[in-house]
C-alpha positions as CSV (number, residue, x, y, z in Angstrom):
1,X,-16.7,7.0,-16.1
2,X,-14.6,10.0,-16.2
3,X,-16.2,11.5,-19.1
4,X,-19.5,10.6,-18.0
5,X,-19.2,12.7,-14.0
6,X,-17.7,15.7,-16.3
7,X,-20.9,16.0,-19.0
8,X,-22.5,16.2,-14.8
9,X,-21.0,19.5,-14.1
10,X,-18.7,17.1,-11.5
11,X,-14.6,16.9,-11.4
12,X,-13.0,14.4,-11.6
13,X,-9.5,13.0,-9.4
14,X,-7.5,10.6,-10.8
15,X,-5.0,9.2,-8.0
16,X,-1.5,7.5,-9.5
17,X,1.4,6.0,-7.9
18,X,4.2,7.2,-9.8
19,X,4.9,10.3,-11.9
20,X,6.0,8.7,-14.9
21,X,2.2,6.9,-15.1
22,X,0.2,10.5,-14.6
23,X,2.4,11.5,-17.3
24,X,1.3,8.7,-19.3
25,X,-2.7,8.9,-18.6
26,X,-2.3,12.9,-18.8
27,X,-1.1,12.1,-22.3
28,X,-4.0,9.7,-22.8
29,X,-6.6,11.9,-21.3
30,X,-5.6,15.3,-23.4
31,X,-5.2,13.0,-26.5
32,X,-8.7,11.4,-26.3
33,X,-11.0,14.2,-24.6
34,X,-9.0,16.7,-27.4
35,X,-12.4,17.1,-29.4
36,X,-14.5,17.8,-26.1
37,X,-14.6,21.2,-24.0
38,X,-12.9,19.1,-21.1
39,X,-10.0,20.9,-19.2
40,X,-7.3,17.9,-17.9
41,X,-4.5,18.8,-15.9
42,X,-1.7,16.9,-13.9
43,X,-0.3,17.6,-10.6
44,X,3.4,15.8,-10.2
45,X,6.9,16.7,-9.2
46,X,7.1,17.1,-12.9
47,X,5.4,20.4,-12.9
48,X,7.0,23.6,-11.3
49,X,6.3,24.9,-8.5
50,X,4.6,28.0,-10.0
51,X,2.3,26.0,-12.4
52,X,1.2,23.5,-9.6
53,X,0.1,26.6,-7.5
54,X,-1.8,27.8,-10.3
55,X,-3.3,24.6,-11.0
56,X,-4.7,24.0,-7.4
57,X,-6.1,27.6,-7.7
58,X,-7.8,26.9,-11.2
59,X,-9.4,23.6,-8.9
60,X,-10.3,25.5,-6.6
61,X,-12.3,28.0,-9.1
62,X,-13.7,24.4,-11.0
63,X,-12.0,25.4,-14.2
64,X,-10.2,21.9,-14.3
65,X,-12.5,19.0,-14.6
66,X,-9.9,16.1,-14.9
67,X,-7.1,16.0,-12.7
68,X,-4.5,13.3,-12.5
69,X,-1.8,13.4,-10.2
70,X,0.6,11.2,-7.3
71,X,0.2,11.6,-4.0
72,X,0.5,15.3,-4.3
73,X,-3.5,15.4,-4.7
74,X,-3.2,14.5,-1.2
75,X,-1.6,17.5,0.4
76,X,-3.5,19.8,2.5
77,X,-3.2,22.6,0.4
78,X,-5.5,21.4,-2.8
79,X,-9.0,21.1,-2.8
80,X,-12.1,20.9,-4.8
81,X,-15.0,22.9,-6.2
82,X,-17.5,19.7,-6.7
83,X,-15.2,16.5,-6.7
84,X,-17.7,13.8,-8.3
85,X,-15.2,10.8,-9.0
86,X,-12.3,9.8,-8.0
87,X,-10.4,6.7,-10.1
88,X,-7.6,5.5,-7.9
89,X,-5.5,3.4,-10.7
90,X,-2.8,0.4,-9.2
91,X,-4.9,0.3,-6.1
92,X,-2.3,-2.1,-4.5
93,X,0.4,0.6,-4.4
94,X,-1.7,2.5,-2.0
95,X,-2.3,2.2,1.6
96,X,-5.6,2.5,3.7
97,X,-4.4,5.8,5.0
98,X,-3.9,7.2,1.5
99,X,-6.8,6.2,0.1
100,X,-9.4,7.3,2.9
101,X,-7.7,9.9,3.5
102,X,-8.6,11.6,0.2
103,X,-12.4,10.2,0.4
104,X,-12.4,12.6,3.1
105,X,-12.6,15.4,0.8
106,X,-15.7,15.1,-0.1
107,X,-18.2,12.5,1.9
108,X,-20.4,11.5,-1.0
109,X,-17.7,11.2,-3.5
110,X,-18.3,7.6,-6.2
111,X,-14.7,5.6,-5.9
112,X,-13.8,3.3,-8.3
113,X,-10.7,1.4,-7.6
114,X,-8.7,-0.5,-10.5
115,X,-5.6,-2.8,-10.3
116,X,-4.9,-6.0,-12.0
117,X,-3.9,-7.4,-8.6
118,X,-6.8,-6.5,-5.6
119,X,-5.0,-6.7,-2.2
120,X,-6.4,-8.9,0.0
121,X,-8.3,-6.7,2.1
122,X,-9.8,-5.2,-0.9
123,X,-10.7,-8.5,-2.7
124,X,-12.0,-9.7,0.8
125,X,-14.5,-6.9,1.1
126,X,-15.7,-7.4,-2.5
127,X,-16.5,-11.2,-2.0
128,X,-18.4,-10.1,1.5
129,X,-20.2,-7.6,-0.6
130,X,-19.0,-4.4,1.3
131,X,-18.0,-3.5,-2.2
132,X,-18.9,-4.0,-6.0
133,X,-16.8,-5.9,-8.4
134,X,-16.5,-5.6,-11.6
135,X,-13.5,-8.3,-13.8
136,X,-12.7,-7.5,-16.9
137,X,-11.4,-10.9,-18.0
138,X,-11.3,-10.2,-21.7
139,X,-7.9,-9.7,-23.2
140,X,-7.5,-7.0,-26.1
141,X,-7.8,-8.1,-29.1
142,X,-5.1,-10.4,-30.6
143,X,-2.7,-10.1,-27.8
144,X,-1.1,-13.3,-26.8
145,X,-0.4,-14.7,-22.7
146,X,3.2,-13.9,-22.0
147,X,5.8,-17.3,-21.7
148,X,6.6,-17.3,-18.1
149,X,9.4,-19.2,-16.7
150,X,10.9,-19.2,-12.8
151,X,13.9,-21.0,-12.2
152,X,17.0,-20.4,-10.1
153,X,19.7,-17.3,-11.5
154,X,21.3,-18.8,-14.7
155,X,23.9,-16.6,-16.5
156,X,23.6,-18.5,-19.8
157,X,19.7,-18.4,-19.5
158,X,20.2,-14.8,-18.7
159,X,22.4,-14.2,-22.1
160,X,19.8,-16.0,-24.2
161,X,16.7,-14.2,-22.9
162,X,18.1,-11.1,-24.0
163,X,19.8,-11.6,-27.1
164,X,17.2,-13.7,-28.6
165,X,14.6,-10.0,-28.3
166,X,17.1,-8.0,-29.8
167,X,17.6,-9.7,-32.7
168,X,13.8,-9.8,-33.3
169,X,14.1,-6.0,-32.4
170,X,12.7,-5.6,-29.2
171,X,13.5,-4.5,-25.7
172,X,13.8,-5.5,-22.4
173,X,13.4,-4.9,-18.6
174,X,15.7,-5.8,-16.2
175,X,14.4,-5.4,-12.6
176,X,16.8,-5.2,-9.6
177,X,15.2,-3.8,-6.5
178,X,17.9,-2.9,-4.7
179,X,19.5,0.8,-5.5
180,X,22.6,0.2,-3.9
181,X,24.1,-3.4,-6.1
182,X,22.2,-1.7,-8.8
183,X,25.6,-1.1,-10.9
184,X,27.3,-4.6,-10.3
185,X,24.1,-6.0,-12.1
186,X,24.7,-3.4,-14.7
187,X,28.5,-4.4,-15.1
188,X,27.0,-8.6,-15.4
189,X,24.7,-7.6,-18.3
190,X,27.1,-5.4,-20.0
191,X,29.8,-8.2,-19.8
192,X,27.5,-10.9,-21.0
193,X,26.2,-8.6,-24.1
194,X,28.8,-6.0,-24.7
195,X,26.4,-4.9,-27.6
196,X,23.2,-4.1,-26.0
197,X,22.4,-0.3,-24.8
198,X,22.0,-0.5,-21.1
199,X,20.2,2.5,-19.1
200,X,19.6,2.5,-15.3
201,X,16.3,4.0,-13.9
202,X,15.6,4.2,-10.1
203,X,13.2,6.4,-7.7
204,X,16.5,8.1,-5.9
205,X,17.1,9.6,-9.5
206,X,16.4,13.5,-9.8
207,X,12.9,13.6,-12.0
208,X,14.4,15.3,-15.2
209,X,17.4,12.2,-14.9
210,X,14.4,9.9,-14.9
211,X,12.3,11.5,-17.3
212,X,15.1,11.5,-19.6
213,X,16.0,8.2,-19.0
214,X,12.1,6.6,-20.1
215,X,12.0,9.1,-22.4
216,X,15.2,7.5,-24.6
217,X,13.6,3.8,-23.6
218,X,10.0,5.0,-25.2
219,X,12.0,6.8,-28.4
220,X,14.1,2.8,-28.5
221,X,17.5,4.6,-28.2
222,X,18.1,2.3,-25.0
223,X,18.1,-1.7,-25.5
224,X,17.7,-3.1,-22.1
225,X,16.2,-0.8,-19.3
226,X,17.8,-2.4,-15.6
227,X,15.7,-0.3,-13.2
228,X,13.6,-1.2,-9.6
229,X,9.8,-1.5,-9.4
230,X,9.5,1.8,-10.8
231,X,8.5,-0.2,-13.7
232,X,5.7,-1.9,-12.1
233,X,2.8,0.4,-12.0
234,X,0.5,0.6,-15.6
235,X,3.8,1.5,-18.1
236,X,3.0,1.2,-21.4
237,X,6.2,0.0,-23.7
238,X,4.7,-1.8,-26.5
239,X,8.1,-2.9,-28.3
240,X,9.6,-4.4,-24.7
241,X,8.5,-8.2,-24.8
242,X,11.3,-9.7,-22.0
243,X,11.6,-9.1,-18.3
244,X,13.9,-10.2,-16.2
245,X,13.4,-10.5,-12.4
246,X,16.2,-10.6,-10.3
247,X,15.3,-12.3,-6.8
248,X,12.1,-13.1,-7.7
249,X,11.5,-14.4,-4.1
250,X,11.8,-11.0,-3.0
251,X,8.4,-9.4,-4.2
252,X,5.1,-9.8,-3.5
253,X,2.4,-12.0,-5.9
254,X,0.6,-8.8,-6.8
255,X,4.2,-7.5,-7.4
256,X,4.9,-10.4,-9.6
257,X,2.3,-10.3,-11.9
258,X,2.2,-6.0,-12.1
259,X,6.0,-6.7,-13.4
260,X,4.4,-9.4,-15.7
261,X,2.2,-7.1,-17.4
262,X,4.8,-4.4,-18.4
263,X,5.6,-6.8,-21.5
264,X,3.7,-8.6,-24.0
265,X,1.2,-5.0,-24.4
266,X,1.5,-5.6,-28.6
267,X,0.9,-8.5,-30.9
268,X,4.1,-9.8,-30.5
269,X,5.0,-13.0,-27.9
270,X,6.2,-12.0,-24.9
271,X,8.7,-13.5,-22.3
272,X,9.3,-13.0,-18.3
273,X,11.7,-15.0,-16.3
274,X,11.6,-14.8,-12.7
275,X,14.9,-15.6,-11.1
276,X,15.5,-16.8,-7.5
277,X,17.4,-18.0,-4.9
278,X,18.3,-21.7,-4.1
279,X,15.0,-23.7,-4.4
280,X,15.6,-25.5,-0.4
281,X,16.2,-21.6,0.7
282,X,12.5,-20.1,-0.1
283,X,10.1,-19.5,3.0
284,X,6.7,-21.4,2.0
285,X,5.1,-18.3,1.5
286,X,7.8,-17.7,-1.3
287,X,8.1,-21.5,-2.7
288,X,3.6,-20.5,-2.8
289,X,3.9,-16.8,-4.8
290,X,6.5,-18.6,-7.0
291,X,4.4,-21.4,-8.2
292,X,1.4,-19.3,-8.5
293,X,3.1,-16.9,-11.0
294,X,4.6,-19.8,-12.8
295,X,0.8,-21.9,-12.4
296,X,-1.3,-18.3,-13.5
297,X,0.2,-17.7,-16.7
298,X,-3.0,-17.0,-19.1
299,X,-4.5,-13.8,-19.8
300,X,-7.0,-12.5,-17.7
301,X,-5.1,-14.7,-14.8
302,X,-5.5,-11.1,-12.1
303,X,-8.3,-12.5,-10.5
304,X,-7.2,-15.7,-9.7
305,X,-3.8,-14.6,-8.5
306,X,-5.7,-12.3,-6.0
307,X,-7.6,-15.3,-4.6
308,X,-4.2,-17.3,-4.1
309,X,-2.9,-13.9,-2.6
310,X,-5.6,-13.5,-0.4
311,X,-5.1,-17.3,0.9
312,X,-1.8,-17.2,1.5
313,X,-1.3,-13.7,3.1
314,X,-4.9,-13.7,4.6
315,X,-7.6,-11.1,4.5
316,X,-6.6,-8.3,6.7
317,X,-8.8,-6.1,8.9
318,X,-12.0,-5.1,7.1
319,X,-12.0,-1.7,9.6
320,X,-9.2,-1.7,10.6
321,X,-5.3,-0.2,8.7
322,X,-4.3,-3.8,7.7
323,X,-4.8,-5.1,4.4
324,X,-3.1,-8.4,5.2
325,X,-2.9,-10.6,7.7
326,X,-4.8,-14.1,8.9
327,X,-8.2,-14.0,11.3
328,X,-7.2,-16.4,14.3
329,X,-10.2,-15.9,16.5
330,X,-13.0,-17.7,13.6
331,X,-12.6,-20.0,10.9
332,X,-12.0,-17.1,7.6
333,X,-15.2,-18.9,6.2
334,X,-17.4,-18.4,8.8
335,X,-16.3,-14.9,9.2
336,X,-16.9,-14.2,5.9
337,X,-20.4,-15.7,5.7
338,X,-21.0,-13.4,9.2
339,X,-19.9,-10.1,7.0
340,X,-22.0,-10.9,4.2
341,X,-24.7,-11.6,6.1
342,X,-24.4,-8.9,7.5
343,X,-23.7,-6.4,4.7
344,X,-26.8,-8.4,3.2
345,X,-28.9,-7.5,6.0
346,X,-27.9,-3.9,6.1
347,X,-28.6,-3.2,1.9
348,X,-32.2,-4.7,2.7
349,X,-32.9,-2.1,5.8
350,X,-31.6,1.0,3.2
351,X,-34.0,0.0,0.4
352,X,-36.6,-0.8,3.0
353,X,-37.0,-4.7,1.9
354,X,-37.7,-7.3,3.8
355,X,-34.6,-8.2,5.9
356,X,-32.9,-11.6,5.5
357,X,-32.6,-13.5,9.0
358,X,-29.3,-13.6,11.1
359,X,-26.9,-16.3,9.9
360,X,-28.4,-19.0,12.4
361,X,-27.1,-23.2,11.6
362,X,-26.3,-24.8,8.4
363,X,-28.8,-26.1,6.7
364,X,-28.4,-30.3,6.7
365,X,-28.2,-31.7,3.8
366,X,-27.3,-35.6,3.8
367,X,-28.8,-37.7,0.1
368,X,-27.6,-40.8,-0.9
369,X,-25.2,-39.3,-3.3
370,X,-22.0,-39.4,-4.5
371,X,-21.0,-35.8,-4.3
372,X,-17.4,-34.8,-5.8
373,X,-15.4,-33.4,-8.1
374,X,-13.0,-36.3,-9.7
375,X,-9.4,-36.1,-10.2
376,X,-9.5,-36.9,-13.5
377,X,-12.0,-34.3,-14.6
378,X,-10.0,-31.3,-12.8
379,X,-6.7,-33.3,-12.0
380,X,-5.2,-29.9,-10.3
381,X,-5.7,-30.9,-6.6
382,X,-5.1,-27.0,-5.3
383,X,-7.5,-26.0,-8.0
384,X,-10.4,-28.3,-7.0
385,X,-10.4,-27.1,-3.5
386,X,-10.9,-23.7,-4.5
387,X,-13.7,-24.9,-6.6
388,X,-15.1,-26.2,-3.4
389,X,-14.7,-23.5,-1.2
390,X,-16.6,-21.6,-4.3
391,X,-18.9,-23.5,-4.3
392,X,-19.5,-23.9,-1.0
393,X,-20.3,-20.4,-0.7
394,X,-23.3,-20.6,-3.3
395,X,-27.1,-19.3,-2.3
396,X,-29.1,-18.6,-5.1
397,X,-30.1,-21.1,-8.1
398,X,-28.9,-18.5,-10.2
399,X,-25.4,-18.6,-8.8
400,X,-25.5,-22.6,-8.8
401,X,-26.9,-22.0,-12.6
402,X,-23.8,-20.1,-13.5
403,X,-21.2,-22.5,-11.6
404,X,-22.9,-25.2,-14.1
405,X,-22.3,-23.6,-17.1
406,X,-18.8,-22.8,-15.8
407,X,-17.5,-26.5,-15.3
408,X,-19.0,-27.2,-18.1
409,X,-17.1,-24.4,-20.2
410,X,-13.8,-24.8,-18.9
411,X,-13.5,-28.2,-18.1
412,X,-15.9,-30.7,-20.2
413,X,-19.3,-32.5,-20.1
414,X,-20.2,-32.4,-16.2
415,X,-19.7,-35.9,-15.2
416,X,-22.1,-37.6,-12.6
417,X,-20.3,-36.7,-9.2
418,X,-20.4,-33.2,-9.7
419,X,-23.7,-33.1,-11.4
420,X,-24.9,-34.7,-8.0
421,X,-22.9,-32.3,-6.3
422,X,-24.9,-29.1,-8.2
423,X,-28.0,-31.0,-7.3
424,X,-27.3,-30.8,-3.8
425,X,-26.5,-27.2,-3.4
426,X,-30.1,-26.9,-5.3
427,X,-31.6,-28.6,-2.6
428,X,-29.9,-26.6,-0.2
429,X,-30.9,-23.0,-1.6
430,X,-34.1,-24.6,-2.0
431,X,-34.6,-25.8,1.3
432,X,-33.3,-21.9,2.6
433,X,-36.0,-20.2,0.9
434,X,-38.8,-22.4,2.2
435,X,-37.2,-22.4,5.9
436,X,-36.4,-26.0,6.2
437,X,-33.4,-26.9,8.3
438,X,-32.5,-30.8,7.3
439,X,-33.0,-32.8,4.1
440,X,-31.5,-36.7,5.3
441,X,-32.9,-39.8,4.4
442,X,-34.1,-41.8,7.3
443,X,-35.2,-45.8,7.0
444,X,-35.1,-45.6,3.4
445,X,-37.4,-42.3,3.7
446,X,-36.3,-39.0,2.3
447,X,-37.2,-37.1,6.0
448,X,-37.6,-33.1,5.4
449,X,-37.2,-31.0,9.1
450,X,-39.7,-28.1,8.9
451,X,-39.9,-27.0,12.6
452,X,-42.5,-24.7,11.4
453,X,-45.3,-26.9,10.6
454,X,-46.8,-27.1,13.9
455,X,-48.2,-23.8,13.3
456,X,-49.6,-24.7,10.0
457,X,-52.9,-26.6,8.5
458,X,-50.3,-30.2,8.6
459,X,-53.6,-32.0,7.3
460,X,-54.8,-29.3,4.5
461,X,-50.9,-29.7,3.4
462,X,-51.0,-33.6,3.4
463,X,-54.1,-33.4,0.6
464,X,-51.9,-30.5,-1.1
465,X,-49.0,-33.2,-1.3
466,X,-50.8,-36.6,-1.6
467,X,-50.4,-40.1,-0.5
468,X,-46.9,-40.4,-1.4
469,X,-46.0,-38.1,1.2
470,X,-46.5,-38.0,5.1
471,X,-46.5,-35.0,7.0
472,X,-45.6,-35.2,10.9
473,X,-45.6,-32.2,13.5
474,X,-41.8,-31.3,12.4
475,X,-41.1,-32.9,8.9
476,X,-42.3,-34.2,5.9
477,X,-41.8,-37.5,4.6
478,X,-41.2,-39.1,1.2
479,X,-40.4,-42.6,0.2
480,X,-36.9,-43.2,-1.5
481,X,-36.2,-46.0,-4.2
482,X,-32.8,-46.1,-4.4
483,X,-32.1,-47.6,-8.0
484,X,-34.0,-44.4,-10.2
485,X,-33.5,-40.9,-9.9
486,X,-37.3,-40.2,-10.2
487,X,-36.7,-39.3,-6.3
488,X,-35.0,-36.6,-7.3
489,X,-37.4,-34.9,-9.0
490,X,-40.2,-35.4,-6.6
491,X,-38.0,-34.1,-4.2
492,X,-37.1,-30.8,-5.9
């Protein structure tokens, strides 16, 4: 994308969190763009003072068309000739302010967020359809899901974890999030592997410290790096395969799984271990993120630890700063059908399409079906609700099309419940499209509510339809033999 806004005569912002990550993508960038007459540039603490001033005035002038950079991009003093894109990597670590604040720059700027982790208010306002969505779900190539285990502080279990990855030659994180006990943990390890090279890394350390100190981790001179979150955002350590999380109860879910994804970046098998307090001791909200990192262990699991996120922290306000927090006025599903009906509306009056109706009652739908999805076909009772909920949500055949193949994909041959189930929601979209507000069945009739066929030909439509069917001054009506499913088709 970056590439492709520079061959447009545009520039091109990439926002980071941390310096130690614009380092890394600067490296990336230069190494990759190298054969192409693209200019990339980095603005950090790392550069001088001097250098970032001429940077900002070579911006400025449009002679750099890549620039990455922390939140310095966001400082008064640097601006743009004809910013085009900007990439804002490890959206999570930003906050609302942040990130409209730089959209500011330029009104008609394309932003493309990225993050293994939405936050809720961003996931939110990509399932309402205020903004596109893209998953990539596909791991690279030969890369394997990373062992996770969570479990209350062992010492002996901490002593294992680490010897057992350096004798197969690897490294390992240690994360301790609190600057000021920082050292005691560093005595434990040392104590419990007298052998292993132990480095500290934290954000209160001077930037040359810290450089130096990732700098010996990359180069493998240090065997165990015990550092805070600094770790978290999009480091790329291919020979560290074992984390260690210290008060794992402590972080956040999107946390939790940025931390995961610092190891197991080769071919080799990875390991994290998330330790906590007393099990009796967790806050629900803690007992939930736990079991979710522990539950969401496969690759390409972002996406559905975003969802779990999202319910357990809520959706924040859509216009508003928050990007958590629970809607208490409305139900969150009926709020979120409002939005997208809304967003919905709003696409259709830009390209000048026909605009869809406001989101007026349910449609009815009541057959004599048994509609479910059975324990034994997805026995995870937290996972079939949000299959539910998913599915609840479903409009267009296309989308019930899709959930089909789905099911079948993941979890078997559909059985007859949940065929039923698909059936229905056909029935419903179905019924949407033609403006029919009730599909029941009625003294062993099928009875279809059309409120609008008073102001149509009712007896041209009954020859149309045939003797099978009666048509009435606010439905239609089909017979229904229980015992074949020939009903079924008529009625589609």
């Amino acid at each position: 994308a970056a590439f492709k806004a520079v061959l447009d005569d545009k520039q091109v912002a990439i926002l980071v969190p941390t310096t130690i990550l614009a380092q890394q993508h600067y490296n990336t960038f230069k190494q990759r763009l190298q054969p192409f007459p693209v200019r990339v540039d980095m603005l950090s603490r790392f550069r001088t003072q001097s250098r970032q001033e001429q940077i900002i005035r070579d911006l400025r002038a449009g002679k750099v068309d890549i620039i990455i950079g922390t939140h310095r991009l966001l400082s008064d003093d640097v601006s743009f000739k004809d910013l085009g894109l900007l990439i804002i990597d490890e959206e999570q670590r930003f906050g609302v302010r942040h990130k409209e604040l730089l959209k500011q720059l330029r009104k008609e700027v394309d932003v493309l967020t990225m993050t293994a982790t939405p936050i809720p208010r961003t996931l939110h306002m990509s399932l309402a359809g205020a903004r596109d969505v893209s998953v990539i779900a596909t791991a690279p190539a030969e890369r394997l899901p990373v062992q996770t285990y969570v479990g209350e502080a062992d010492e002996t279990l901490l002593r294992r974890a680490i010897l057992r990855e350096l004798d197969r030659g690897g490294q390992i994180f240690v994360v301790h999030n609190r600057v000021q006990t920082i050292n005691i943990v560093h005595d434990q390890i040392q104590r419990l592997v007298p052998d292993a090279r132990i480095a500290i890394g934290h954000g209160q350390m001077s930037e040359r410290e810290l450089e130096d100190v990732m700098q010996r981790f990359a180069d493998g001179e240090v065997d165990v790096l015990l550092s805070t979150t600094i770790i978290e955002s999009g480091l790329d350590f291919p020979n560290a395969n074992t984390l260690i999380v210290d008060r794992a109860e402590q972080f956040g879910l999107s946390q939790l799984h940025q931390l995961r994804g610092r190891v197991g970046r080769g071919m080799n098998r990875a390991y994290a271990y998330f330790f906590h307090a007393p099990w009796r001791t967790l806050t629900t909200d803690a007992q939930a993120r736990l079991e979710t990192i522990a539950e969401e262990s496969h690759l390409g699991a972002g996406y559905e630890i975003a969802m779990r996120d999202l319910e357990i922290r809520g959706a924040g306000d859509l216009l508003g700063a928050r990007q958590s927090g629970h809607i208490a006025a409305i139900g969150f599903d009926l709020y979120t059908r409002l939005l997208a009906n809304a967003v919905k509306r709003k696409k259709a009056e830009r390209r000048g399409e026909t605009v869809p109706p406001e989101l007026g009652e349910s449609i009815l739908i009541d057959l004599p079906l048994a509609t479910y999805v059975p324990p034994d076909y997805v026995p995870d009772a937290a996972l079939r609700l949000r299959l539910y909920r998913r599915m609840a949500g479903l409009e267009r055949m296309t989308e019930i099309d899709e959930m089909a193949a789905e099911l079948a994909d993941r979890f078997g041959p559909i059985p007859d419940p949940v065929d039923n189930l698909l059936y229905q929601l056909r029935i419903k979209a179905l019924a949407a499209q033609a403006g029919a507000v009730g599909v029941t069945v009625e003294n062993e009739q099928i009875r279809l509510r059309w409120p609008q066929l008073e102001q149509i030909d009712r007896f041209r439509l009954q020859r149309f339809l045939g003797a099978e069917v009666r048509v009435s001054r606010s439905a239609i009506w089909m017979s229904w033999k229980g015992g074949t499913k020939d009903w079924q088709v008529r009625l589609v």
